[in-house]
C-alpha positions in Angstrom: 48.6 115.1 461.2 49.0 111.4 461.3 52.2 109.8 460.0 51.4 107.8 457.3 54.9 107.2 455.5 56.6 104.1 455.8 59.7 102.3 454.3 57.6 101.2 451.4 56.0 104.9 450.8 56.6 106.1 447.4 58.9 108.6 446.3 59.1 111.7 444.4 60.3 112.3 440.8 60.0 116.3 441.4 60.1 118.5 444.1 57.0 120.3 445.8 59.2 122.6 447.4 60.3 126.3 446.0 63.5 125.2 446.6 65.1 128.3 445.0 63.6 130.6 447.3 64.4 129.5 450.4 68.3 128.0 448.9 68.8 131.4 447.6 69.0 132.7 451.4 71.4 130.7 452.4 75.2 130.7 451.5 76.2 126.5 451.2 79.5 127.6 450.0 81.4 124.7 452.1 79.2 123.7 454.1 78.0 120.7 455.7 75.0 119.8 455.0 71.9 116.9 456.2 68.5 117.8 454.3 65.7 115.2 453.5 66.2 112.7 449.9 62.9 113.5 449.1 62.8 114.4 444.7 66.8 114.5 445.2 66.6 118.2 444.5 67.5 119.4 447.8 71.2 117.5 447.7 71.9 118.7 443.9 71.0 122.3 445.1 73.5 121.8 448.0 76.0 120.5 445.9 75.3 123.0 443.2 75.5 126.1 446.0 78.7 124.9 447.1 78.7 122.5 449.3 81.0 119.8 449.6 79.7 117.4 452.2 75.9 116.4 452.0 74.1 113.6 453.9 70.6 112.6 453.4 67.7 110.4 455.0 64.8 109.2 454.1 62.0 106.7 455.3 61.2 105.6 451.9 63.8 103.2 449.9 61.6 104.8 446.9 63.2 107.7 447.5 66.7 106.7 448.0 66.4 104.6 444.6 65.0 107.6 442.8 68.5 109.1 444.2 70.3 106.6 443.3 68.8 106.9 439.4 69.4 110.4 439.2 72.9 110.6 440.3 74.1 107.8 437.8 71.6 109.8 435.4 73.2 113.2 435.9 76.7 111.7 436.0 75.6 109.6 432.2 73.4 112.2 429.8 73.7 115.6 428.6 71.2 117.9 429.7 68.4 117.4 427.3 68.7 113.4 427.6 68.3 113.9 431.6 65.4 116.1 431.2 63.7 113.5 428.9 64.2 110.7 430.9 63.1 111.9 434.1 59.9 114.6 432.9 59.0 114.3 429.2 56.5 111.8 428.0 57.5 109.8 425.3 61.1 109.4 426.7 60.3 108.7 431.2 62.6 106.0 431.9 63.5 104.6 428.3 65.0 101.4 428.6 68.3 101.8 426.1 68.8 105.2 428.3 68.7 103.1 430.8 70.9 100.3 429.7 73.6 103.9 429.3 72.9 104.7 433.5 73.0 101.7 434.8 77.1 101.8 434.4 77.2 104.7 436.6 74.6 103.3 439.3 75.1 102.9 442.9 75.7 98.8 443.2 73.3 98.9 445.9 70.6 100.0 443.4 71.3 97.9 440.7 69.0 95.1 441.0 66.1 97.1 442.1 65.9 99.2 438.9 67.3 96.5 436.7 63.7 95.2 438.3 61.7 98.0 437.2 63.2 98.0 433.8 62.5 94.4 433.2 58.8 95.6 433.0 56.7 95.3 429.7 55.1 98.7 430.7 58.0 101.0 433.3 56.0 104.2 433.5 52.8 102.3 434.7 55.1 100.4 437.0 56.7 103.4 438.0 53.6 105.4 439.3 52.0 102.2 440.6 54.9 101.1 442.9 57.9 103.5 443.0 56.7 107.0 442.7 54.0 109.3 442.9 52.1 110.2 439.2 53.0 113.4 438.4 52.2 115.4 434.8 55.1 114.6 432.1 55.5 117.1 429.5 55.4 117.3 425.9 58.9 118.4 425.5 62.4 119.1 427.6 62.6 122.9 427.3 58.8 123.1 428.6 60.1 121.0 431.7 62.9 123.2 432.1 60.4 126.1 432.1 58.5 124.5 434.5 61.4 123.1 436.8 64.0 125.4 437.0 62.1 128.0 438.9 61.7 125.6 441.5 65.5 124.1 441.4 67.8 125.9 439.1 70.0 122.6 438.8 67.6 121.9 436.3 68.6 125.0 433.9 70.7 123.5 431.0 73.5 126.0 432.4 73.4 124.9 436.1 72.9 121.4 435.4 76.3 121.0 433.1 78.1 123.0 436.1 76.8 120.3 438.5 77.8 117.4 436.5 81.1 118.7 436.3 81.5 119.1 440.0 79.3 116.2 441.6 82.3 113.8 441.3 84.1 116.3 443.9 81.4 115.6 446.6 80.9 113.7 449.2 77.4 112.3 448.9 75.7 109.9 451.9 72.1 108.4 452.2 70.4 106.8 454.9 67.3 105.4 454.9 65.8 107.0 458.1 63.3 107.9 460.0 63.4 111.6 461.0 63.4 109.9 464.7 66.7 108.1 463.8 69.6 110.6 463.2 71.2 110.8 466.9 73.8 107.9 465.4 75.0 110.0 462.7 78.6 111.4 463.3 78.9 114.3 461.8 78.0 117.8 462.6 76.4 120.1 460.1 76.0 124.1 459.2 72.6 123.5 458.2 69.8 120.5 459.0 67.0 121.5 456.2 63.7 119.1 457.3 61.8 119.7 454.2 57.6 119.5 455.3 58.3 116.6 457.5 57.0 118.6 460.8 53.4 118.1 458.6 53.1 114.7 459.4 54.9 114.3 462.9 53.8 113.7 466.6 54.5 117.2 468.1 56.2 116.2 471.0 58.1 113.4 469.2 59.1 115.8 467.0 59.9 118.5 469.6 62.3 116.2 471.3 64.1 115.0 468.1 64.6 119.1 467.1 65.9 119.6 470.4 68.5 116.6 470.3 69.3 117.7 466.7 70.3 121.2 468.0 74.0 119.7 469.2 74.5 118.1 465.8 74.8 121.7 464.6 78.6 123.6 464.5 79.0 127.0 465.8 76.4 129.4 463.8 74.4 126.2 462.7 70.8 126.2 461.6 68.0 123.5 461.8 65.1 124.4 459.2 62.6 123.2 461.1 59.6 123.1 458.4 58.5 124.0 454.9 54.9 125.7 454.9 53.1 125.3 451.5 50.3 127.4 453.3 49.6 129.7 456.4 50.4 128.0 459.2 48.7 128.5 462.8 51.4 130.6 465.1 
């Protein structure tokens, strides 16, 4: 499938990913830990799981923003205000709920949303230029029904225990191409590549899987793909 992502590409504000059911498999509990931005979900689930050291990448600067907003968000509002914010329609993106993030936002971030928030009309902004349109819902405990089967951060439980914790982690992003990780100096338990394998040369992509093999520690495991369908073998 040809690559059509880019630096510009927009984000996500939700996963696609059953994120649950293949997180539940593993055991994060200090481990290290470089997974895609992508919704964000996959580094709170980390987190969540136990990990203590998470990096992520991602081509799109959509995507590392929509990180950025949603760890100053999670680190600002109680549950139902974060639920609100991010997936029920008459609160996405207020602008006074915004005005309460921004304290906690990455400096590097600040001026784009402060940007996006200037607009007369965010959410039309938002889907337009930063993130793909997704359905909002008519109230925060319907998202939560919806959104915690998928990532359980987003249970009003599991979400308090993750604010209280994600001060305690040590949280990078890149913006990267998938091609572009032999320069990062750590070594990890697990590498977790999302769908990316979708939308990649195959012997590009070949090539990078095999270099990425030494950036795992003893027992490691690269995730090479996530298959929303049957896939040829």
């Amino acid at each position: 499938m040809e690559n059509n992502f880019s630096d510009s590409s927009k984000g996500y504000i939700k996963t696609t990913e059953n994120i649950n059911g293949y997180y539940s498999l593993l055991d994060f509990t200090d481990k290290d830990v470089l997974t895609v931005v992508g919704s964000s979900d996959q580094i709170f689930e980390a987190i969540l799981r136990g990990s203590k050291n998470v990096d992520g990448f991602d081509i799109s600067i959509n995507s590392i923003m929509l990180y950025f907003l949603k760890e100053a968000a999670l680190k600002t509002l109680n549950y139902q205000e974060f639920m609100e914010f991010f997936y029920e329609e008459r609160h996405f993106f207020d602008k006074d709920t915004y005005s309460r993030i921004r304290a906690n936002l990455n400096p590097n971030a600040v001026g784009f949303w402060d940007n996006v928030f200037s607009q007369d009309d965010v959410m039309s902004f938002v889907f337009e230029n930063i993130a793909h349109k997704v359905p909002l819902y008519m109230s925060y405990k319907v998202a939560e029904m919806k959104l915690s089967c998928l990532s359980s951060y987003l249970e009003e439980r599991n979400y308090n225990y993750l604010k209280s914790i994600i001060n305690e982690a040590n949280i990078r992003v890149y913006n990267k191409d998938v091609y572009q990780l032999d320069d990062l100096q750590n070594n990890y338990d697990y590498i977790i590549l999302s769908n990316i394998f979708e939308y990649q040369n195959d012997e590009e992509f070949k090539a990078a899987i095999e270099r990425y093999r030494y950036k795992l520690k003893e027992n490691g495991m690269l995730i090479v793909g996530y298959a929303y369908h049957d896939v040829d073998k």
